[in-house]
C-alpha positions as CSV (number, residue, x, y, z in Angstrom):
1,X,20.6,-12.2,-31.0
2,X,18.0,-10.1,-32.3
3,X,13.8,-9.7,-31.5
4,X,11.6,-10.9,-34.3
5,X,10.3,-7.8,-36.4
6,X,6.8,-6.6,-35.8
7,X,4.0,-7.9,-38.3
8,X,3.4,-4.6,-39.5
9,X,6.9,-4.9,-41.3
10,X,6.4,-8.3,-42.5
11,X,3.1,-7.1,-44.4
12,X,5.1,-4.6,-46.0
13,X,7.9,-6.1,-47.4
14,X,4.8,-8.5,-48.4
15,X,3.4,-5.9,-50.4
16,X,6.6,-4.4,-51.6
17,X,7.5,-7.9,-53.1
18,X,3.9,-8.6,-54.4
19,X,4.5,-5.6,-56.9
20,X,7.7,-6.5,-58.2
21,X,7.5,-8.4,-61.8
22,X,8.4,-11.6,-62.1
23,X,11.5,-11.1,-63.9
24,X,13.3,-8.9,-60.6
25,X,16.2,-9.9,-59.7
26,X,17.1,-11.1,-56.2
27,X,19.0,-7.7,-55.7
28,X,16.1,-5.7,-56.8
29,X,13.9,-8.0,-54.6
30,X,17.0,-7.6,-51.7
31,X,17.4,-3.7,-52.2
32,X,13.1,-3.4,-51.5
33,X,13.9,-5.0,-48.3
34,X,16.1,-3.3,-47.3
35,X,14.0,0.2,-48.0
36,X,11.0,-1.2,-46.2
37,X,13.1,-1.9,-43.2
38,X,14.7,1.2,-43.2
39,X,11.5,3.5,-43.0
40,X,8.9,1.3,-41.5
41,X,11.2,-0.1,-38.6
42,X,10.9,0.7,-34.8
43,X,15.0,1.7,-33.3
44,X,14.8,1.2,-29.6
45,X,16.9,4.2,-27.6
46,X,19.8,2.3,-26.9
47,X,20.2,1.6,-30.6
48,X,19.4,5.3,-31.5
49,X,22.1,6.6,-29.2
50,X,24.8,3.7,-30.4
51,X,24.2,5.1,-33.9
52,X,24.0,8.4,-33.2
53,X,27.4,8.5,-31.2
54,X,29.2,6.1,-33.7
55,X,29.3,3.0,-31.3
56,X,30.0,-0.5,-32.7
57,X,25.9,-2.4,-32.6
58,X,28.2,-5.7,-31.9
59,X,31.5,-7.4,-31.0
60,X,32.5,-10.1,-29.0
61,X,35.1,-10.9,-26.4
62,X,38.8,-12.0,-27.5
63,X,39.3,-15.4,-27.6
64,X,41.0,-17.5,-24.7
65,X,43.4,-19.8,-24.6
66,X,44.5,-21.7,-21.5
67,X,47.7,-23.4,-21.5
68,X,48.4,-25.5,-18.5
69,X,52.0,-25.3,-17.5
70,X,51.8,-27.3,-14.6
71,X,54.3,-30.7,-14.0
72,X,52.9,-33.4,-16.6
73,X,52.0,-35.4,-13.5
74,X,49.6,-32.7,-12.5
75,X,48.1,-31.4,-15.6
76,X,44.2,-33.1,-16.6
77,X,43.3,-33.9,-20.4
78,X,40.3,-34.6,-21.9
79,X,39.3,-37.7,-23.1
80,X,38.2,-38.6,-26.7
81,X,34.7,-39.1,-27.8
82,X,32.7,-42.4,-27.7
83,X,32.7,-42.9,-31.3
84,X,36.8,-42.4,-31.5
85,X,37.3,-44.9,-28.7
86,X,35.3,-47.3,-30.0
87,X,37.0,-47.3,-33.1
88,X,40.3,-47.6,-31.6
89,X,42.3,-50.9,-32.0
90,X,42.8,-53.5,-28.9
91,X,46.0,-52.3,-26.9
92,X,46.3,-48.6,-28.6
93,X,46.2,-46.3,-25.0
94,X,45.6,-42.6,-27.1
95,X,42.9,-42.2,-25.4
96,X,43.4,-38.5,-24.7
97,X,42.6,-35.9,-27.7
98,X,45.7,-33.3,-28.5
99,X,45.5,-30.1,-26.3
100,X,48.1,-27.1,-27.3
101,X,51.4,-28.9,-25.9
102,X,50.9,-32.0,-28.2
103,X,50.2,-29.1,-30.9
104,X,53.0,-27.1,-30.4
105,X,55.3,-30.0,-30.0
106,X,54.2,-31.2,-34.0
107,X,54.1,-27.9,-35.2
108,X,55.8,-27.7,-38.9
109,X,58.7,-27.9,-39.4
110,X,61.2,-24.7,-40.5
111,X,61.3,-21.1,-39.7
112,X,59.2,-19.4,-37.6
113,X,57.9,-22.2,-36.3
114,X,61.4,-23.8,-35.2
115,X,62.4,-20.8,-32.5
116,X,58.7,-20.2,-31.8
117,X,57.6,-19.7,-28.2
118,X,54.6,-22.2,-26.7
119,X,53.2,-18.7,-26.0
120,X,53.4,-17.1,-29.5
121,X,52.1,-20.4,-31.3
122,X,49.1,-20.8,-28.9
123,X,48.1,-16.8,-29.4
124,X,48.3,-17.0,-33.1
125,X,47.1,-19.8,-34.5
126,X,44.0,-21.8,-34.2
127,X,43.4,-25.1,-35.1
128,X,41.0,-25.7,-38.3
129,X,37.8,-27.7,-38.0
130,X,37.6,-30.9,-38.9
131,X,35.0,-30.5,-41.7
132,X,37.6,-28.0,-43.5
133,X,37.5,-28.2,-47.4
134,X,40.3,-26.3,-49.1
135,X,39.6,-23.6,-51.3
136,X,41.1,-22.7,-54.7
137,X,41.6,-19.2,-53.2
138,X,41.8,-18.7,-49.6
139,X,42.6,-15.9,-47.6
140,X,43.9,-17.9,-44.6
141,X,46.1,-20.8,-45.8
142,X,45.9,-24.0,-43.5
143,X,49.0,-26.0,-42.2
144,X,49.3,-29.4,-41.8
145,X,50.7,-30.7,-38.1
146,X,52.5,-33.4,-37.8
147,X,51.7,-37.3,-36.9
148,X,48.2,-36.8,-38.5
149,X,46.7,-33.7,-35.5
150,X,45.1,-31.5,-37.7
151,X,45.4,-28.5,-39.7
152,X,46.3,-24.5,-38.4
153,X,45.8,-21.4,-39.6
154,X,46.6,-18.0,-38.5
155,X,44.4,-16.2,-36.4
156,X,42.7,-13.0,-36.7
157,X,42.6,-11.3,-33.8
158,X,45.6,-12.7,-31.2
159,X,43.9,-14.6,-28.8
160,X,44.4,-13.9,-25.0
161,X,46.5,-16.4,-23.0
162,X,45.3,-17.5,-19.3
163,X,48.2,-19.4,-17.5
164,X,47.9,-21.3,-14.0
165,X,48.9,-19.4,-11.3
166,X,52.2,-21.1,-9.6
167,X,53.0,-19.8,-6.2
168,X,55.8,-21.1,-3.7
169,X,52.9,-21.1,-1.0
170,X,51.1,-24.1,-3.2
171,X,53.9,-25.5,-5.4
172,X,56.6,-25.5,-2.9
173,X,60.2,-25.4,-4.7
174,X,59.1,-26.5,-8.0
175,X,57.5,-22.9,-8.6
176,X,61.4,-21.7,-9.6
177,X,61.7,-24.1,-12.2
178,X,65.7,-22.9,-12.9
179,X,66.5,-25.4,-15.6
180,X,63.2,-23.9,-17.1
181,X,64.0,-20.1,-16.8
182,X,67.6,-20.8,-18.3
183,X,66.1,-21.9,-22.0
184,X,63.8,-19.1,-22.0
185,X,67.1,-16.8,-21.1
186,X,68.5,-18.4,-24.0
187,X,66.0,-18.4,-26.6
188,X,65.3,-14.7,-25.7
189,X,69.1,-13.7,-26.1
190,X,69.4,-15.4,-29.0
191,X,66.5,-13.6,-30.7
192,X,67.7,-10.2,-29.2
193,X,71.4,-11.4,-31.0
194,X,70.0,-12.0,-34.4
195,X,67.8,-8.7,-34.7
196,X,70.0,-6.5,-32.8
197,X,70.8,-4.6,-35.5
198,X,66.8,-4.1,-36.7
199,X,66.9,-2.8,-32.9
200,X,69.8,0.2,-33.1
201,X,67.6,0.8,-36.4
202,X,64.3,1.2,-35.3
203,X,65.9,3.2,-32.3
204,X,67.4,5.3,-34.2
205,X,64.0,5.9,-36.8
206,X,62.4,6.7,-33.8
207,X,64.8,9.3,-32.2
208,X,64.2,11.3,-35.9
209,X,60.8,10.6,-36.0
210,X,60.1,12.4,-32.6
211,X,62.5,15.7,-33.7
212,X,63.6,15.6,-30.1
213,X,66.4,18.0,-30.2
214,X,69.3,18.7,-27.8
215,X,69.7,22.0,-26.0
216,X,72.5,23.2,-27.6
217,X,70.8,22.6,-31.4
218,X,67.9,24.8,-30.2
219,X,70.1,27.3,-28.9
220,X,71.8,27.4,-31.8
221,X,68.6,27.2,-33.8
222,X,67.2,30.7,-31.9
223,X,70.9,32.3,-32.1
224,X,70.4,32.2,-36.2
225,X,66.9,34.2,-35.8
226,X,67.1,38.1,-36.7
227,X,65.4,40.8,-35.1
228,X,62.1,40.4,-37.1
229,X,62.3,37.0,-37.4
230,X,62.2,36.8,-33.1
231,X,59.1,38.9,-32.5
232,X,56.6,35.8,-33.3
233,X,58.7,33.2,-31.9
234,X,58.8,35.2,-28.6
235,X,54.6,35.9,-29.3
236,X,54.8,31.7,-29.0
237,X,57.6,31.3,-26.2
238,X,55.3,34.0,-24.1
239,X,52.0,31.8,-24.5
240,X,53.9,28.7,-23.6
241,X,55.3,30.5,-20.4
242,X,51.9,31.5,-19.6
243,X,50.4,28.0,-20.1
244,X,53.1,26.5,-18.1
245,X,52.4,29.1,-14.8
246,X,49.2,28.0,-15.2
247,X,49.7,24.2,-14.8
248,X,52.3,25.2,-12.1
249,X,49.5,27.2,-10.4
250,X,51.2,30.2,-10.2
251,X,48.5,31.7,-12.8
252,X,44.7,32.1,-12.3
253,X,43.5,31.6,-15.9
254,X,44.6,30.0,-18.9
255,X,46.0,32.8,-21.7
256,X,43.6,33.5,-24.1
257,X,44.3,32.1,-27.3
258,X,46.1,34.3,-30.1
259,X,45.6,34.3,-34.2
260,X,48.6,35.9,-35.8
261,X,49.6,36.8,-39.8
262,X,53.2,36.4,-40.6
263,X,54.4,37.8,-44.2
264,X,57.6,39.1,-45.6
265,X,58.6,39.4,-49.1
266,X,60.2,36.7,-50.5
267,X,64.5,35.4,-48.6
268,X,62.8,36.6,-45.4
269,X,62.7,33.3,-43.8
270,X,59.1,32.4,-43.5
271,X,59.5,28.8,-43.7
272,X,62.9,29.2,-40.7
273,X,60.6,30.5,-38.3
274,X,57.8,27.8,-39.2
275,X,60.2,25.0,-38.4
276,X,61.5,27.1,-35.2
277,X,58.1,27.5,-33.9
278,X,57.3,23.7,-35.0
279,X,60.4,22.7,-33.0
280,X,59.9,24.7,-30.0
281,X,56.3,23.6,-29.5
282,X,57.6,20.1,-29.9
283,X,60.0,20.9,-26.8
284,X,57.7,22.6,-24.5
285,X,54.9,20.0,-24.7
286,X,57.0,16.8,-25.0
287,X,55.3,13.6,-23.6
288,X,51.3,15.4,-24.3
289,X,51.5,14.0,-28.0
290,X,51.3,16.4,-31.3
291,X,50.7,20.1,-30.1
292,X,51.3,21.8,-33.4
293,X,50.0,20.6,-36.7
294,X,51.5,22.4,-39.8
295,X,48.9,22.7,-42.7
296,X,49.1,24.6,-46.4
297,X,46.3,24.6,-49.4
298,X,48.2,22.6,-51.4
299,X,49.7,19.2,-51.5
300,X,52.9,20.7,-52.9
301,X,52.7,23.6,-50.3
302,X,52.0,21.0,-47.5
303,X,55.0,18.9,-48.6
304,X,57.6,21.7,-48.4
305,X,56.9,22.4,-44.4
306,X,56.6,18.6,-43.8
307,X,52.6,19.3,-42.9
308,X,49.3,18.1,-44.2
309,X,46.7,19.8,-46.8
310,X,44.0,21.9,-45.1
311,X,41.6,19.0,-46.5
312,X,43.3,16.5,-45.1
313,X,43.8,17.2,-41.5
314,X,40.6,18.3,-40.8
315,X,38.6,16.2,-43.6
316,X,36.8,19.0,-45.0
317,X,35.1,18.0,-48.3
318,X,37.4,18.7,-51.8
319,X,34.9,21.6,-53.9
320,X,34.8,20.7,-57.6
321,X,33.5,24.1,-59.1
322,X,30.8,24.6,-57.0
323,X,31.3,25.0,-53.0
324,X,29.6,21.8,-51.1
325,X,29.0,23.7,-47.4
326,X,30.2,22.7,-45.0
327,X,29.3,19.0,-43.5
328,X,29.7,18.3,-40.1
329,X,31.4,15.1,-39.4
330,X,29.7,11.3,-38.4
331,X,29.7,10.4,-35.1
332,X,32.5,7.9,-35.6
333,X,35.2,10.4,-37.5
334,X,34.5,13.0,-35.2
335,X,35.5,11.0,-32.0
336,X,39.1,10.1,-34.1
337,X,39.7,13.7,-34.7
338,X,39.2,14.6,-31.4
339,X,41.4,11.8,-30.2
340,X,44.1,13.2,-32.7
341,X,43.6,16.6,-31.7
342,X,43.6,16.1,-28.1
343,X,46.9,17.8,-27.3
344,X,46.9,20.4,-30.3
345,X,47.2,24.0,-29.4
346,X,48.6,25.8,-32.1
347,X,48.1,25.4,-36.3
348,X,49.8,27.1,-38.6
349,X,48.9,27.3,-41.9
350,X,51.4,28.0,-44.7
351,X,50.5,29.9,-48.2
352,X,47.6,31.7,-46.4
353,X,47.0,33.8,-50.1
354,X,45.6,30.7,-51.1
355,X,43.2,30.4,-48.2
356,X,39.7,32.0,-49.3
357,X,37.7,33.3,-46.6
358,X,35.1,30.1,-46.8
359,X,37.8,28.1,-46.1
360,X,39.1,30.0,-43.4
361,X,35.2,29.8,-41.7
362,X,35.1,25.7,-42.9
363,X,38.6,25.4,-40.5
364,X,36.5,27.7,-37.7
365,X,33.7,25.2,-38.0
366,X,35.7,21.8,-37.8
367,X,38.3,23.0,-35.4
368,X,35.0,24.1,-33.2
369,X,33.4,21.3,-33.6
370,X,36.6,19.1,-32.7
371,X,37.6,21.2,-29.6
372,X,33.3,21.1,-28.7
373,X,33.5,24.8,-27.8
374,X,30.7,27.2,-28.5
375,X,30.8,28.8,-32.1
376,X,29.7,32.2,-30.9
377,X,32.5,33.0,-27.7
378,X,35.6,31.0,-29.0
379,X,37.0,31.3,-32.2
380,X,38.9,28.6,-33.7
381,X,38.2,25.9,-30.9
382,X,40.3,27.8,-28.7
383,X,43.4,26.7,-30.7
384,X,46.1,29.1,-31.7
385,X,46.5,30.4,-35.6
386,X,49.5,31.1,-37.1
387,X,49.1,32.1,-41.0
388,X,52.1,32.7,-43.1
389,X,52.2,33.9,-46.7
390,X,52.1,36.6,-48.6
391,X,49.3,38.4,-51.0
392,X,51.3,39.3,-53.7
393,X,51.1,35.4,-54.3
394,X,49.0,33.0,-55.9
395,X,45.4,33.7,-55.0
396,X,42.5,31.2,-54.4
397,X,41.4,29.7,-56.8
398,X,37.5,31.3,-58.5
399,X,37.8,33.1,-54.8
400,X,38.5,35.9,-53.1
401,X,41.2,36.8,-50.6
402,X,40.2,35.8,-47.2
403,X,40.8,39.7,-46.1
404,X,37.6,40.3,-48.5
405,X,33.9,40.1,-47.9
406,X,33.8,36.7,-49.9
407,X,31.5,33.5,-49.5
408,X,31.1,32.7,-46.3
409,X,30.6,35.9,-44.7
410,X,27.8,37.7,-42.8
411,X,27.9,41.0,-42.8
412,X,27.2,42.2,-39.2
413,X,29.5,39.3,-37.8
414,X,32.8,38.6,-36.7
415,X,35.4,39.0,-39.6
416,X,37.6,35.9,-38.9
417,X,40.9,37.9,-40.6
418,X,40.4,41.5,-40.4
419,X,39.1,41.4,-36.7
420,X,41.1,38.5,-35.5
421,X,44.5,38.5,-37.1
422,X,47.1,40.7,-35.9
423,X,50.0,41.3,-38.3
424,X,53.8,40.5,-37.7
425,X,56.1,41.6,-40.8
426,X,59.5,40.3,-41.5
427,X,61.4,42.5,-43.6
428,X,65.1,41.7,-43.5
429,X,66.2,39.4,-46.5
430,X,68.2,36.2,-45.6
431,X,69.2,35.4,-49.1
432,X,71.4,38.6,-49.2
């Protein structure tokens, strides 16, 4: 429900219509409206701060459904109107209206309905009104019931479903109902029998999706690692070991975050330790959701390490020629980042020659804003950094390196690569 707008607004919108021709359209007259309202009305505080953090200004409750599952004897039904009965015939005794067991018992005929659970049918579908005309074109197609109850069509949003409570303390031994609990044991295995297979699948999707590997995969993982290649997957094994004391309570503080540059000419393995990094992050924070997210300038770069662009996972704005700033997320986005970023502690960002220094301080910015942490103490949100590349590579593109004094930097301030990042070479070649 909403309050009546103030007079004040109604003599505007007066006046705004009064100078509009007589040959406006109703959008023109719709799109005045909607500019009057916008700068003459009054927003109350709690509809300020429901904007302003991104909160939904309505909804409603889920729908119920109660489904009485008591002995027939003992279940109550509603009677039909006055108007029905009285146009009933002499000797017809329907004088109850359909509830959901007389549904679901003339449901259609055929698959899904014929192995469909009282439960599922009652959740999903809804019966149509009465007054229902159909449509040439409708978004929700209606189904005919049987012996003349209606039409149904499929819900929405899955309604919730209320059940009577049955006890042994007030049913006595009719609560067990075994006969009862057998055909549900048999409708249930016979569903598990006939998607088994989809099962195994979906197990199996989901064992590959997770890259959960075993011990002795890992192990054999590090074992193919050469000397150089080992000195920034210890730099990450060392911050997980100090993160861990720390949740174990057997450190004070948490480690303070680090921001290192991996490079190495070209068969050095960059893209091995990425995935050996990737994996080990994925074994030491198991269960606490994503805690390293792999990114790269490019869609073609992003593909190649199994990551996201730079754009994408932080939903920077695409520049076309000219740079747009930096825009700071709605209310509404930002809470999803955060939610997706909850667990993250470490990015690493591949093809780092193709990172200009704005962009490096556009990923400062979101990643600070994500994390909430104070622009001028913490750098990056707190997150680690890993950048991999080499500058003999592609540059950015009508940019400068992000080593150089390019757009974006203050001179006086904190450099975000020459004072942060601390360089870790890899020099022996793989493809030899």
């Amino acid at each position: 429900m909403c309050k009546d707008e103030p007079q004040q607004i109604k003599q505007q919108i007066a006046r705004k219509l009064d100078k509009l021709t007589v040959n406006c359209s109703q959008r023109q007259k719709l799109f005045k409206i909607g500019n009057t309202l916008i700068s003459h009305r009054i927003v109350g505080a709690q509809e300020a701060v429901f904007c302003t953090t991104g909160l939904h200004l309505r909804g409603s409750s889920p729908s119920l459904v109660f489904i009485n599952t008591n002995r027939p004897e003992k279940r109550g039904r509603l009677f039909k109107s006055n108007r029905e009965l009285r146009v009933m015939s002499t000797g017809d005794d329907d004088v109850f209206n359909p509830g959901p067991l007389e549904r679901y018992q003339s449901r259609p005929d055929g698959e899904p309905y014929d192995s469909m659970s009282l439960a599922h049918f009652s959740v999903w579908y809804n019966v149509a009104d009465k007054n229902y005309e159909p449509l040439t074109s409708c978004a929700q197609p209606r189904y005919d019931l049987k012996n003349g109850l209606g039409k149904i069509y499929l819900r929405r949003k899955l309604a919730c479903l209320r059940l009577p409570t049955i006890t042994q303390e007030s049913h006595g031994d009719t609560a067990l109902r075994p006969d009862d609990n057998n055909n549900h044991q048999n409708l249930c295995g016979q569903n598990i029998e006939q998607n088994i297979g989809d099962i195994e699948d979906a197990l199996t999707l989901d064992s590959i999706s997770r890259r959960h590997f075993s011990d002795s995969e890992f192990e054999a993982t590090i074992t193919s690692l050469n000397d150089s290649q080992r000195v920034p997957y210890e730099k990450v094994l060392e911050y997980s070991r100090a993160v861990h004391d720390f949740q174990m309570r057997t450190r004070e503080s948490m480690p303070s975050p680090f921001c290192t540059f991996i490079t190495g000419g070209a068969g050095t393995g960059k893209s091995h330790v990425i995935s050996v990094i990737k994996k080990h992050l994925e074994r030491a924070y198991i269960g606490a959701g994503n805690a390293c997210i792999l990114m790269a300038p490019t869609g073609v770069a992003a593909f190649n390490i199994g990551g996201l662009t730079i754009h994408q996972a932080l939903s920077l704005s695409v520049e076309h020629g000219n740079s747009t700033g930096y825009r700071k997320l709605g209310a509404e986005r930002l809470m999803e980042l955060r939610q997706s970023w909850k667990y993250v502690n470490t990015i690493i960002i591949d093809e780092i020659s193709m990172v200009s220094y704005l962009t490096m301080s556009f990923i400062h910015q979101r990643l600070t804003e994500i994390k909430g942490t104070d622009d001028s103490e913490v750098l990056f949100g707190g997150l680690n950094v890993i950048a991999v590349g080499h500058f003999f590579q592609l540059p950015p593109v009508r940019d400068k390196f992000v080593f150089q004094d390019g757009r974006g930097y203050n001179p006086g301030s904190t450099h975000l690569w020459r004072d942060e990042f601390k360089l870790i070479e890899l020099t022996q070649n793989m493809r030899q």
